[in-house]
Each structure stands twice: as C-alpha cells, then as structure tokens.
C-alpha positions in Angstrom: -51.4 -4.7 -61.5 -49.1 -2.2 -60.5 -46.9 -2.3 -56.9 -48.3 1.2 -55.9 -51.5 0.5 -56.8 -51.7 -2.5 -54.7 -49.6 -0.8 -52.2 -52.9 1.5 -51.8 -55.2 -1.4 -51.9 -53.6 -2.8 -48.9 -53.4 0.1 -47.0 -57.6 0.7 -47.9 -58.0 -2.7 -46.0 -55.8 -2.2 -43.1 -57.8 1.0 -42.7 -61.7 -0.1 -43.2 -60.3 -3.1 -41.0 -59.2 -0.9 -38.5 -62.3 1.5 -38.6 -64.7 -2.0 -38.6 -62.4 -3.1 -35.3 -63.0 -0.2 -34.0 -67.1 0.0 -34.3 -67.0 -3.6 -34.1 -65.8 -3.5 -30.1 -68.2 -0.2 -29.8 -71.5 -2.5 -30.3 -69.7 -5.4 -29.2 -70.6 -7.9 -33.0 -68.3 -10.7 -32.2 -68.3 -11.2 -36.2 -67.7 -7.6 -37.0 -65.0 -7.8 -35.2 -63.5 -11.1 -37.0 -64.5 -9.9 -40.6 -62.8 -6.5 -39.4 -59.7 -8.4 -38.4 -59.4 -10.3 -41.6 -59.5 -7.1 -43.5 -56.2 -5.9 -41.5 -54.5 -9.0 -42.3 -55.7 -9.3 -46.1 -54.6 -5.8 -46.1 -51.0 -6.3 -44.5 -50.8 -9.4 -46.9 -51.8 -7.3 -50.0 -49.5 -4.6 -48.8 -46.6 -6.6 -48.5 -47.0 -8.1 -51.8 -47.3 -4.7 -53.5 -44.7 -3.3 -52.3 -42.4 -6.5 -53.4 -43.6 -6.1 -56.5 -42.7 -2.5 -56.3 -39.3 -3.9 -55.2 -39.5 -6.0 -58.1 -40.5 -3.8 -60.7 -37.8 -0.7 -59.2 -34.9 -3.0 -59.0 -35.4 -5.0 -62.6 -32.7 -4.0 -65.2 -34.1 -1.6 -67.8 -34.2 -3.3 -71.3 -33.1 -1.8 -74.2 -35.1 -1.2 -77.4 -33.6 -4.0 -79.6 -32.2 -3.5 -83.1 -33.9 -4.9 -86.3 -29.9 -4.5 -87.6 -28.7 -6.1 -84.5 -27.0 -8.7 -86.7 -24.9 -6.5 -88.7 -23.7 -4.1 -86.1 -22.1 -7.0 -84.9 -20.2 -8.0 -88.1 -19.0 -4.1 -88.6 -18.1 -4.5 -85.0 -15.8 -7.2 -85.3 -14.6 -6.6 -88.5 -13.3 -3.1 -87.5 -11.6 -4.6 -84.7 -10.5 -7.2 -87.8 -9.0 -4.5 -89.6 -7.5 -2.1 -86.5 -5.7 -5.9 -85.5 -4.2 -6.5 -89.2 -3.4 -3.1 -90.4 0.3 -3.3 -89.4 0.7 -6.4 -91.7 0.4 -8.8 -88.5 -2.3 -10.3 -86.3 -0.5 -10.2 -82.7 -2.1 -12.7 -80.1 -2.9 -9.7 -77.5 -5.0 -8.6 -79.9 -6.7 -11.9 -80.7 -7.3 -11.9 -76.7 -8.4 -8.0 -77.0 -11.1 -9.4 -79.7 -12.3 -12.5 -77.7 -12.6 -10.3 -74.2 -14.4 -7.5 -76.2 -16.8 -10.2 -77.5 -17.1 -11.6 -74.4 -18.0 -9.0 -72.6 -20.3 -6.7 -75.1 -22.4 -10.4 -75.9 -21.8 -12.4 -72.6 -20.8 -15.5 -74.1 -16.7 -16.0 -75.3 -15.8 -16.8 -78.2 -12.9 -19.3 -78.7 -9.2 -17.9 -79.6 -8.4 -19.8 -82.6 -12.2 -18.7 -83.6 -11.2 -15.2 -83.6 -7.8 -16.2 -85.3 -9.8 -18.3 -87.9 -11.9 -14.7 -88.5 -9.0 -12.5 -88.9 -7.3 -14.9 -91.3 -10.5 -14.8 -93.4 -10.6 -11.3 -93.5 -6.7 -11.0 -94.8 -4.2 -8.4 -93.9 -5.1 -6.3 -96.5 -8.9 -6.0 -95.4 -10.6 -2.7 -95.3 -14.0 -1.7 -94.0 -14.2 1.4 -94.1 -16.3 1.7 -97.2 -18.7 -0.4 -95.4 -18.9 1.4 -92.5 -19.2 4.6 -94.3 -22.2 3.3 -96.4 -23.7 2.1 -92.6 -22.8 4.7 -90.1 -26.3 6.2 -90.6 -27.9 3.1 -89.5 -25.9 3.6 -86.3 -26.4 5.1 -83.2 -23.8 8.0 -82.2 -23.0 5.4 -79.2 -22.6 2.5 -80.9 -20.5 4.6 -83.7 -18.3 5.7 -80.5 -17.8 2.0 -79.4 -16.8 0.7 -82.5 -14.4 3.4 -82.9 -13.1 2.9 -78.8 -12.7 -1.0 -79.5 -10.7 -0.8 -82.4 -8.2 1.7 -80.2 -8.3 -1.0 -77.8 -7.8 -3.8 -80.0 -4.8 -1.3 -81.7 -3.0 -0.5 -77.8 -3.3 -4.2 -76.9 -0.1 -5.3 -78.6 2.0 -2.2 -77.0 2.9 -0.8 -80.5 1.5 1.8 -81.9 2.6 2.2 -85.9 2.1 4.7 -88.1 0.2 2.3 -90.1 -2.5 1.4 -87.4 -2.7 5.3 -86.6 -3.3 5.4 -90.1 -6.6 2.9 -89.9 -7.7 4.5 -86.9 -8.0 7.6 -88.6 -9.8 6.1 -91.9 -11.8 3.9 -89.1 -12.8 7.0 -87.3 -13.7 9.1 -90.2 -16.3 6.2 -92.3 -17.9 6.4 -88.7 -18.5 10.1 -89.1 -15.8 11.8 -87.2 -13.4 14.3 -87.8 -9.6 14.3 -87.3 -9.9 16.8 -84.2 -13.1 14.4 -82.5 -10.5 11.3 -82.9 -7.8 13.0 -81.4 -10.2 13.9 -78.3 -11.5 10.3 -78.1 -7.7 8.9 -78.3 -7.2 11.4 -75.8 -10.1 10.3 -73.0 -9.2 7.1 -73.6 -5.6 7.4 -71.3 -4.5 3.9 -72.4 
C-alpha cells in the first residue's frame, strides 16, 4: 500500500477515535471509551508507519531502466578508453590507473591493474574502434555517447601529454560517436582539465 494512503488511514482512526472518546465520556460507556481509545492508538501506529514508508519510498534511490545492450556498452566503453590510452604508440601507467578508476567508479567494483594492462595489450597499439562505434552509436544514448567520449579525454589528459596523435583519436573517437569537430572542441573545452 502506498505511505500517503496509509498516512490517511491513520489519521481516519485518530479522528473516529477521537469523535468515539468524545461521545463515549458524553454517555459515560466505559467500553466506548476503551474501543475509542484503541482506535487513536491503532491510528497513531498506522500513521507512523505510513509515513516511514513514505520516508522510505521518498528517500530510495531512483532506478534506472536497464539496458538489454548493457554488455556491450561496456566493451565499446573500455575499448575506447583502450584505443585513446594506445594511440600515441604507448600504454602509460596513469592511464592504466585512469582505466581501472573509471571502471571502478562507473561499475562499483575495481578492476585489477595488470587486468587492465592484460586488456590493452590484447587490443594492440594499433587498435581502432571507431568503425565499431560508428556501426553502434545508434544503439546509444546521447549520454552514454557523451561519456564515452569524456572518458577517453580523461584517459588521454592522464599521462600529461597531449600528442597530436591522441588529438587525432579523439577526433575519430568523437566523430564514430556522432559528433562534429565544433561539438568536440566544446566538450574538450567544458572539460577544463
């Protein structure tokens, strides 16, 4: 049931309790007066409860609609933040720890280091999704396309070098997720790091 509907209930009692007190003392019924007092504290009871259920309910974290392509979003995820970390011919180990805190902190469980470095070496320096991610972006949402694009920049800044060929992969990055050259100038540009 819901918390404002019980809410209501309670407060019904408290007041037929109240009202039964009342006429209760007026003809002096010694039981009226107990079955009228029951009803108040039935009703406090059933109000308190509705209302911590209200509580409940208000305060509960909101849960998202979840993705039948859940599984694969993930992949393009990381290996977009593969690529961004390999495109200058080197996997640095900021950017390992860049990939492993992203994880971490998108899926709530980490990831060890050498397991990202194990990934990244399987993907190869030479590695490339942007084909893939241009044959997915409709699949994705314009967030999730935005996120992917934001934790590749991330993964890119980690290392503190920025070369022309990982400016190069953010641009091919950006535009198989859909964006122009002006939009990933404005995103570089709101993302101050």
């Amino acid at each position: 049931m819901n918390g404002k509907v019980i809410i209501v209930l309670g407060l019904l009692l408290i007041v037929l309790g109240g009202v039964g007190l009342y006429y209760a003392y007026e003809s002096t019924a010694p039981s009226g007066a107990a079955l009228s007092w029951a009803a108040i504290i039935g009703g406090a009871l059933v109000l308190l409860g509705g209302i911590a259920r209200f509580m409940s309910q208000f305060m509960s974290p909101q849960h998202a609609i979840e993705s039948d392509y859940g599984q694969t979003e993930i992949r393009l995820l990381i290996e977009a933040m593969g690529m961004m970390a390999a495109a200058d011919g080197r996997i640095a180990d900021q950017e390992i720890e860049t990939i492993a805190h992203i994880y971490e902190r998108m899926l709530g469980s980490r990831i060890p280091l050498r397991d990202v470095g194990a990934i990244l070496d399987n993907l190869g320096t030479n590695f490339d999704i942007t084909p893939r991610l241009a044959a997915e972006r409709g699949k994705l949402s314009p967030q999730l396309r935005r996120l992917i694009f934001n934790c590749c920049y991330l993964v890119m800044v980690s290392d503190l070098v920025e070369e022309s060929r990982e400016k190069d992969a953010m641009r091919r990055i950006g535009n198989a997720l859909g964006f122009d050259n002006e939009q990933i100038a404005d995103m570089i540009a709101a993302a101050g790091v």
